[in-house]
C-alpha positions in Angstrom: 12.5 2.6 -32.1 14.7 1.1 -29.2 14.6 -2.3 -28.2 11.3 -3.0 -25.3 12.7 -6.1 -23.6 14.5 -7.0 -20.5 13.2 -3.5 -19.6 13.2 -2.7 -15.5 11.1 0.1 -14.2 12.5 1.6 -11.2 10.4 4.0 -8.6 11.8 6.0 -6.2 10.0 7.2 -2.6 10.0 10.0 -1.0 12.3 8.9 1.3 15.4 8.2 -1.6 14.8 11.5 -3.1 14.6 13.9 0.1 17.8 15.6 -0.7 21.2 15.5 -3.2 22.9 12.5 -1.2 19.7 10.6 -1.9 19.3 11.8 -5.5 23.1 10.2 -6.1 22.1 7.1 -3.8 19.0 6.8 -6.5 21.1 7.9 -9.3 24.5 5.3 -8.7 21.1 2.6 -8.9 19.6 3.2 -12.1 23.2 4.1 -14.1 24.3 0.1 -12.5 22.6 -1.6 -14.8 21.8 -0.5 -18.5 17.9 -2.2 -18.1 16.6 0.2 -15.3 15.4 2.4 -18.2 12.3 3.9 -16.9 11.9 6.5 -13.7 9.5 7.1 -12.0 10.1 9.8 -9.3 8.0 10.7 -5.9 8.2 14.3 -4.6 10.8 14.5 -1.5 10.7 13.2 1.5 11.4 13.5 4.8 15.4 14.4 5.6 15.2 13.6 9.4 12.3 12.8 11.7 10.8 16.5 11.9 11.2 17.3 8.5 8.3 18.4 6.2 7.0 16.3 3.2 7.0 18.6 0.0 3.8 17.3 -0.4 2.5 18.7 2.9 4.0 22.0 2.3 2.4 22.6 -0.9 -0.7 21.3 0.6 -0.8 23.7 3.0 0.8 26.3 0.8 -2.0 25.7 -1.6 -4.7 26.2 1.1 -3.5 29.4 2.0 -3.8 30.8 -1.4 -7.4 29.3 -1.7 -8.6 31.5 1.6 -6.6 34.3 0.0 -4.1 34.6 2.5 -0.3 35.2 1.7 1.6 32.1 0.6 4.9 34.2 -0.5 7.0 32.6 2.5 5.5 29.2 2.3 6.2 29.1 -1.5 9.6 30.3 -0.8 10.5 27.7 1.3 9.7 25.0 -1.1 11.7 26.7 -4.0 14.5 26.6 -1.6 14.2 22.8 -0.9 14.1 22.3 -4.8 17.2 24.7 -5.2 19.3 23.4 -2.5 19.1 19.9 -4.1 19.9 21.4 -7.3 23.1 23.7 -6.3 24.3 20.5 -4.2 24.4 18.5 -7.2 26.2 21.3 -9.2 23.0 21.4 -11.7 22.9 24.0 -14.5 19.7 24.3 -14.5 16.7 26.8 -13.0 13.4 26.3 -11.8 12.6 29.9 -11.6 10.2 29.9 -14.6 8.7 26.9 -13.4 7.9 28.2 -9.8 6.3 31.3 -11.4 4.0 29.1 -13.4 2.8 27.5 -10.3 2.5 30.4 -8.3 0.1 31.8 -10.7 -1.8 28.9 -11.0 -2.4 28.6 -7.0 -3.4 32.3 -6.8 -5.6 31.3 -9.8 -7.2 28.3 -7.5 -5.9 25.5 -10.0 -7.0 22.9 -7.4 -5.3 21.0 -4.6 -4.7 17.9 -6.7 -2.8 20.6 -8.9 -1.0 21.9 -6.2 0.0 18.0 -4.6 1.3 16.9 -8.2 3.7 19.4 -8.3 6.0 18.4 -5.8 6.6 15.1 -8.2 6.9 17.0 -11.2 9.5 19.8 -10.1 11.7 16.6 -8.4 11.3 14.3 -11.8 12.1 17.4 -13.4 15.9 17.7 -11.5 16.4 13.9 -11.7 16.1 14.0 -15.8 18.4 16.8 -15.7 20.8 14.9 -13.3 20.5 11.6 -15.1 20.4 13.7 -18.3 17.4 11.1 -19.2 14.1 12.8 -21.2 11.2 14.2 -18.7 7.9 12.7 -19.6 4.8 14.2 -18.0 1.8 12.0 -17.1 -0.5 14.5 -17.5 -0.8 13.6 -21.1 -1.0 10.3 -20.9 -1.9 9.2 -17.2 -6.2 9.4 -18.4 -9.0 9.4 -15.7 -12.6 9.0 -16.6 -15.3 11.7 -16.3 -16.0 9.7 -12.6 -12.4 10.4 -11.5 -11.9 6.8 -11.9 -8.5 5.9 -13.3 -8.8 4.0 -17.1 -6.1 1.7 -17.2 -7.0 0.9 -20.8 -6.9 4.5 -22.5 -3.4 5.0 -20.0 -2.0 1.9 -21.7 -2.6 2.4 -25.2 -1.2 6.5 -25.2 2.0 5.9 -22.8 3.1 2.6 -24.8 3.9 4.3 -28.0 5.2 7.1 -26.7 7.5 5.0 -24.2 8.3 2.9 -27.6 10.1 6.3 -29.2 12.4 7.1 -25.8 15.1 5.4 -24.6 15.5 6.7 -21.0 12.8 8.6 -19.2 12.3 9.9 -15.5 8.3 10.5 -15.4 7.0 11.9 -12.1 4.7 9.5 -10.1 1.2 10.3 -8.5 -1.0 11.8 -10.8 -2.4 12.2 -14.2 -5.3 13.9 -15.7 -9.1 14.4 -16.4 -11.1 14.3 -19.9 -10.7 18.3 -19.5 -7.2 18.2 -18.9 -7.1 19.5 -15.7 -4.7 17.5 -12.9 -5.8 14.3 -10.8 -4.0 12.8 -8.6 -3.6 9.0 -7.5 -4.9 8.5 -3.3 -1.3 9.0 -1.2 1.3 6.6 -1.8 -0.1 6.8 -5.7 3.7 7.2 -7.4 3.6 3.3 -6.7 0.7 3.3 -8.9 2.2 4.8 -11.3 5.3 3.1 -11.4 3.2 -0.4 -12.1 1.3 1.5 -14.7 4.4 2.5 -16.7 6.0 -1.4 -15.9 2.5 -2.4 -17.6 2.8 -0.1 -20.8 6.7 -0.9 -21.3 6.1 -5.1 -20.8 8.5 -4.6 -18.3 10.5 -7.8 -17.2 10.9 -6.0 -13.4 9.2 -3.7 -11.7 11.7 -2.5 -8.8 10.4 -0.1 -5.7 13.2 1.6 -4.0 12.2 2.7 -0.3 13.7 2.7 2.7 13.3 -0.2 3.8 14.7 -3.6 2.5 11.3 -5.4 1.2 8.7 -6.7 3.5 8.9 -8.1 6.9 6.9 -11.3 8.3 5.7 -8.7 11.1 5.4 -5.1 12.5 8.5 -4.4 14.1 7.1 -2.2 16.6 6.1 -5.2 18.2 8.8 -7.7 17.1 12.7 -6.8 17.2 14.1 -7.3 14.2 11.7 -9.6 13.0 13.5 -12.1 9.2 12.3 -10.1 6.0 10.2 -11.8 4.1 12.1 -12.7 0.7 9.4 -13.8 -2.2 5.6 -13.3 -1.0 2.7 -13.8 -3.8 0.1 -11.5 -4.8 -2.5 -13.4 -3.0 -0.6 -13.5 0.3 0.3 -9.8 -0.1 -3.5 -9.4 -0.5 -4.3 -11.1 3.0 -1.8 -9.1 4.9 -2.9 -5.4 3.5 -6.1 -6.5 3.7 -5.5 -6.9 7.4 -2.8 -3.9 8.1 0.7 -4.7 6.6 1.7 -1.4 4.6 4.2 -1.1 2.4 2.9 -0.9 -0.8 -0.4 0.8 -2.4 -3.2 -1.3 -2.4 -4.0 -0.1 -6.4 -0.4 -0.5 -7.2 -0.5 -4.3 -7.9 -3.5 -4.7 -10.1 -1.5 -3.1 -13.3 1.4 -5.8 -13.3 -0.3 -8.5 -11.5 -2.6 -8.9 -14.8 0.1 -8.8 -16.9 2.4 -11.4 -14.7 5.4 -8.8 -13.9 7.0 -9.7 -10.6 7.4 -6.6 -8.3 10.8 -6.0 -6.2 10.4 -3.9 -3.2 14.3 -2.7 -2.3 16.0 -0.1 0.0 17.8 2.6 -1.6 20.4 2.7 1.5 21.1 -1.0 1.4 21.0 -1.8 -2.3 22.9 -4.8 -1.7 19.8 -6.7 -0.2 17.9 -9.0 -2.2 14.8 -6.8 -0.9 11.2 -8.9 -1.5 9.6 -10.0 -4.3 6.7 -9.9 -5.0 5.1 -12.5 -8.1 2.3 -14.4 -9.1 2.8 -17.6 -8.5 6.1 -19.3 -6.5 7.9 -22.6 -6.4 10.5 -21.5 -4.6 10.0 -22.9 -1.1 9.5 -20.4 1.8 12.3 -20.4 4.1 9.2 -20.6 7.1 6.3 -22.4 6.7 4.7 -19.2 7.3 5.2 -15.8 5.5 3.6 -13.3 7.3 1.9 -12.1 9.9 -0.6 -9.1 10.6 -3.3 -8.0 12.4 -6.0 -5.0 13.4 -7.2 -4.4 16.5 -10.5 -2.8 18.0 -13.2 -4.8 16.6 -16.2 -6.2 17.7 -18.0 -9.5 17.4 -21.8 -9.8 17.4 -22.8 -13.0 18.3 -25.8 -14.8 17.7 -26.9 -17.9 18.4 -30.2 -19.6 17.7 -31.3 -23.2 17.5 -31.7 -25.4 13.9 -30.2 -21.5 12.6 -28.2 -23.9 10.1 -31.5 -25.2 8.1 -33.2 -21.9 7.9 -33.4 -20.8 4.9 -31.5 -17.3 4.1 -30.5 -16.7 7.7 -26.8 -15.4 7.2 -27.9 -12.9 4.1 -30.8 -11.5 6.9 -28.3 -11.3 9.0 -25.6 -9.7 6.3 -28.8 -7.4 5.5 -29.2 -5.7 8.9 -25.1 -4.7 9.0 -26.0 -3.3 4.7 -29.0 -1.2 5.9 -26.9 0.6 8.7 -24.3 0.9 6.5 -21.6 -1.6 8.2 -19.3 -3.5 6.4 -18.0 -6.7 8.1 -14.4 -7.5 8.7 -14.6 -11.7 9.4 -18.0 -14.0 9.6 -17.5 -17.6 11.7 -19.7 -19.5 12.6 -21.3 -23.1 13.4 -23.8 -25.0 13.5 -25.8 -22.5 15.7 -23.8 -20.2 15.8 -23.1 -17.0 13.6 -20.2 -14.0 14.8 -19.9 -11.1 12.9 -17.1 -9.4 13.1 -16.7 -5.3 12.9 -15.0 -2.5 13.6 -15.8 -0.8 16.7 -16.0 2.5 16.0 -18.2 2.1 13.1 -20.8 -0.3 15.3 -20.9 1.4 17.9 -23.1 4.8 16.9 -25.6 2.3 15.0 -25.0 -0.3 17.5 -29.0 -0.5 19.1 -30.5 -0.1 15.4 -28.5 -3.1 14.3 -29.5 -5.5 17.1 -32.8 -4.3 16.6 -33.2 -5.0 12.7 -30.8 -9.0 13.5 -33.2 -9.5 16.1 -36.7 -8.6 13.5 -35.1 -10.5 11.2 -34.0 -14.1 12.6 -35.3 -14.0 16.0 -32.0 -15.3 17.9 -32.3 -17.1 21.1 -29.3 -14.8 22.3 -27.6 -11.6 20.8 -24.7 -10.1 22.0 -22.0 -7.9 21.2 -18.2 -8.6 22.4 -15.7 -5.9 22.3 -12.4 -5.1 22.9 -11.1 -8.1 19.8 -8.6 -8.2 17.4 -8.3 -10.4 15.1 -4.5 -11.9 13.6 -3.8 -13.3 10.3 -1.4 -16.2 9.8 -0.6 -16.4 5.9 1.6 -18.6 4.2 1.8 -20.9 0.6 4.0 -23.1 2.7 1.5 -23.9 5.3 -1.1 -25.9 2.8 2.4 -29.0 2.7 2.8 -28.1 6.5 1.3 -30.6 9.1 0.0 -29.2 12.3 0.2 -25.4 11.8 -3.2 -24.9 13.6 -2.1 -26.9 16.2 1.4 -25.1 16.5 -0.5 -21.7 16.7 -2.8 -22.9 19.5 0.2 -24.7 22.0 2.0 -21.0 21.1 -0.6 -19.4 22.1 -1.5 -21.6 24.8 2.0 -21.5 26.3 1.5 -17.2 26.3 -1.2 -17.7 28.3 -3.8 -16.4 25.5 -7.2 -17.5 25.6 -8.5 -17.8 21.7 -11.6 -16.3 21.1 -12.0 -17.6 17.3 -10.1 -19.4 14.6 -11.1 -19.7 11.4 -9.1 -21.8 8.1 -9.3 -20.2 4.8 -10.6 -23.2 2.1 -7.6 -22.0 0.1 -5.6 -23.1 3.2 -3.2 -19.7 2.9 -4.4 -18.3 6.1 -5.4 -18.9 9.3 -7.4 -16.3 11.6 -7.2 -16.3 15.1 -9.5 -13.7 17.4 -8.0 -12.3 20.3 -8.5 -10.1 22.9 -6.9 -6.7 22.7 -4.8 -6.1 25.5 -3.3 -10.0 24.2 -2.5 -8.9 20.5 1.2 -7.8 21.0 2.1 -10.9 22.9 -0.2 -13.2 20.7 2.1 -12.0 17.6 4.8 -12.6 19.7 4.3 -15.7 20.4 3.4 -16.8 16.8 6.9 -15.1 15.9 8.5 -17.5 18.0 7.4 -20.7 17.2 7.9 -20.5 13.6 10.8 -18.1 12.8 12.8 -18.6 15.6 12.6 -22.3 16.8 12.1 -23.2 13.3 15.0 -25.7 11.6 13.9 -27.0 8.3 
């Protein structure tokens, strides 16, 4: 039985498996260090901007064989991708039997969650042979319910043992499998989930996810240039900025090791020499900014509605809450004041039960006014430094005020991690800017 501490889990995107170069990149990381034990491959990506996912191509391979249409020449073309990266790294090995398998099993409409998982399978498949490290395959141990709902429990107590007998293992990310065995995959972006799930089951000390890019930033860069990375960021502030747009990582990939306290380490597999972001539960190391991130979404809507004494009746908000439920609207962002309520919500959604809303606020509470105010965003400020910080409202505002921004809404979190600001649309880009500026930029500490 081999030892199970100071074990590091190491995924792999798309991205840093897309071709042989990138298999050695991936291949020089895990051999540096005698920890990064476990594997967990995606299927390959992009090799330059108009390249085909392999994901994409057996997606549409797949759906060809499902309307009974030739897929010889689609199929081909992913068995060359696979072969190429194999000759390249002068593999003795051969697919052939492998590709036959799933030939058969598209012709024999084994499902297009059968026909996605393969593209991580064949690639974990080539990256055990090249590390010469055993291939595990989820599909024994990776257990969904009857529902389709993943069962984190049952997962855990089959992989553990079996990861308890192995010493080195590459074990393909993305999916698993249903109570009659046949193949489910994770939502895209699901070998992240995975690779927490496997960091979970081992007690891993680190869970590191090599991308392409080196760990978070504190904003888009399509609207910053260049904007600092962002080098330790909490689960909770990770939370606010997905919640409102910052992707990097899978939403479901975090609840595995954030239970069970493992930090995760976001690194790019072309750099490895950057520290990358971590992510953990709970930090004392001091942010270099009072602030660690910001993000935002545009094209919302805020339905305002304002009515006299509305703070002493009884049950007005859930009324209120009730007329978005029955018309099926969730709600993005709810300030208000003493007579005044805004609900925030996404356009597009509103905007087809738009009248039917209005009609069922204005039954319910009787408003002196209603109204509904497009064309908002809304931006989120986050940061564990800013609860110590003096003045960060106020540093938003004169930013913002200095822009030339009219603020439509602010709103403090009581946990004091976040401040949200509403904005128009056509002022998000600049807004960000701005908030950039004052505190990365002109900030000495």
């Amino acid at each position: 039985m081999s030892n199970m501490s100071n074990i590091k889990v190491v995924k792999f995107g798309g991205s840093s498996l897309a071709d042989a170069g990138q298999f050695r990149k991936a291949a020089d990381i895990v051999l540096a260090d005698p920890n990064r034990r476990f594997v967990v491959a995606s299927a390959p990506g992009k090799r330059f901007k108009e390249d085909i996912k392999i994901t994409d191509m057996l997606y549409a391979c797949y759906d060809k064989a499902a309307k009974g249409e030739d897929f010889t020449d689609d199929f081909s073309a992913i068995e060359n991708r696979y072969n190429e990266i194999i000759s390249e790294l002068g593999l003795d090995i051969s697919l052939a039997g492998e590709f036959e398998r799933i030939k058969s099993a598209f012709a024999h409409m084994a499902g297009r969650d059968y026909a996605a998982s393969r593209g991580e399978y064949l690639n974990s498949k080539v990256l055990a042979a090249f590390l010469d490290f055993e291939f595990i395959d989820p599909a024994g141990y990776v257990k969904f319910g009857e529902n389709g709902v993943f069962d984190l429990d049952k997962t855990i107590s089959l992989l553990r043992p079996r990861l308890e007998k192995c010493e080195h293992a590459v074990i393909p990310g993305f999916y698993g499998s249903m109570p009659n065995d046949t193949i489910r995959t994770f939502s895209r972006g699901g070998s992240d989930v995975t690779g927490s799930i496997v960091a979970r089951a081992v007690k891993a000390e680190l869970y590191e996810n090599w991308t392409d890019v080196s760990g978070f930033l504190i904003c888009d860069p399509r609207i910053v240039d260049d904007p600092a990375p962002i080098t330790t960021i909490t689960y909770r502030e990770l939370r606010e900025l997905a919640y409102m747009g910052a992707g990097v990582l899978h939403e479901d990939a975090i609840f595995p090791v954030r239970t069970a306290g493992i930090p995760i380490n976001i690194r790019n597999t072309n750099r490895p020499e950057d520290r990358g972001t971590m992510i953990v539960a709970e930090s004392s190391e001091a942010s270099k900014y009072v602030i660690t991130g910001i993000a935002g979404k545009k094209g919302l809507s805020a339905i305002n509605i304002e009515k006299d004494m509305m703070n002493s009746e009884l049950g007005f908000g859930r009324n209120v809450l009730r007329s978005l439920e029955k018309n099926g609207l969730n709600f993005e962002h709810m300030p208000s004041g003493i007579d005044t309520m805004s609900v925030i919500v996404g356009t597009e959604a509103l905007k087809p039960v738009q009248q039917q809303v209005l009609d069922e606020i204005t039954f319910r509470v009787h408003p002196d006014h209603l109204e509904v105010e497009d064309n908002l965003s809304l931006i989120a400020v986050v940061g564990r430094g800013m609860r110590k910080a003096r003045g960060t409202a106020g540093r938003i505002f004169s930013a913002l005020a200095h822009a030339k921004i009219n603020v439509k809404m602010i709103d403090q979190g009581s946990s004091e991690l976040n401040i949200i600001i509403g904005v128009s649309d056509e002022d998000f880009e600049a807004a960000i800017k701005a908030i950039y500026e004052i505190f990365v930029l002109t900030e000495v500490r």
